[in-house]
N, C-alpha and C positions, 0 to 999 in steps of 0.2 A: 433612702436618706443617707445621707454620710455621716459617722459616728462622730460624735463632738464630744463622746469623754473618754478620760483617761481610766488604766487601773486602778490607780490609787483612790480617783475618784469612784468609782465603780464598787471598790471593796469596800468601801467609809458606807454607801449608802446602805450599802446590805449591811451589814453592822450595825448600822442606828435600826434598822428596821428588826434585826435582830432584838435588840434589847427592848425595843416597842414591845414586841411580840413575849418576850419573856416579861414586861410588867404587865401587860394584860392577862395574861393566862395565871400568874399569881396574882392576879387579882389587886394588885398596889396601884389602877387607873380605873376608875370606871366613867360612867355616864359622857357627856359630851365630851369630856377630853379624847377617851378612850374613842370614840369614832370620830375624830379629827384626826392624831396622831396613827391609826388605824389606816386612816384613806392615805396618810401622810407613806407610811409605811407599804404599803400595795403600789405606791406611786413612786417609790423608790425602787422598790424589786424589780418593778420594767423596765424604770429605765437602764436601769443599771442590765438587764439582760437584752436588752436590744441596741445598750450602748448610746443611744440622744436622748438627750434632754432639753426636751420644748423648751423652756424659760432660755436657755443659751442661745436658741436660733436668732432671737429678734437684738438679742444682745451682744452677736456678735462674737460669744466666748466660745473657747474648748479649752480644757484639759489635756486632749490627745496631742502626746507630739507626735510630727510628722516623720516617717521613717523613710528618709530618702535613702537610697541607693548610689553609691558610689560606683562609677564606671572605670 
């Protein structure tokens, strides 16, 4: 699959998933939020490490800009 996101994008999502992860474990999220926001947060981590994100495909989007090469 060709990568359809950017760094910036990339680092944002680890980051929310970050802070997910630190109100769950302080305990300031529990019961359904808390595994909603949870799956939310697992579903950032990958993409963000594999670089696509499904919802862009059918949309059309990316973040990545294209690094062309000047000859």
């Amino acid at each position: 699959m060709k990568q359809n996101m950017g760094s910036l994008d990339r680092v944002l999502r680890i980051i929310i998933a970050l802070g997910i992860a630190v109100l769950y474990f302080t305990a300031q999220m529990s019961g359904t939020a808390a595994v909603v926001l949870g799956l939310l947060a697992v579903v950032f981590v990958v993409t963000s490490f594999i670089g696509v994100c499904p919802l862009y495909i059918p949309l059309k989007l990316s973040t990545k800009k294209d690094q062309k090469i000047k000859a």
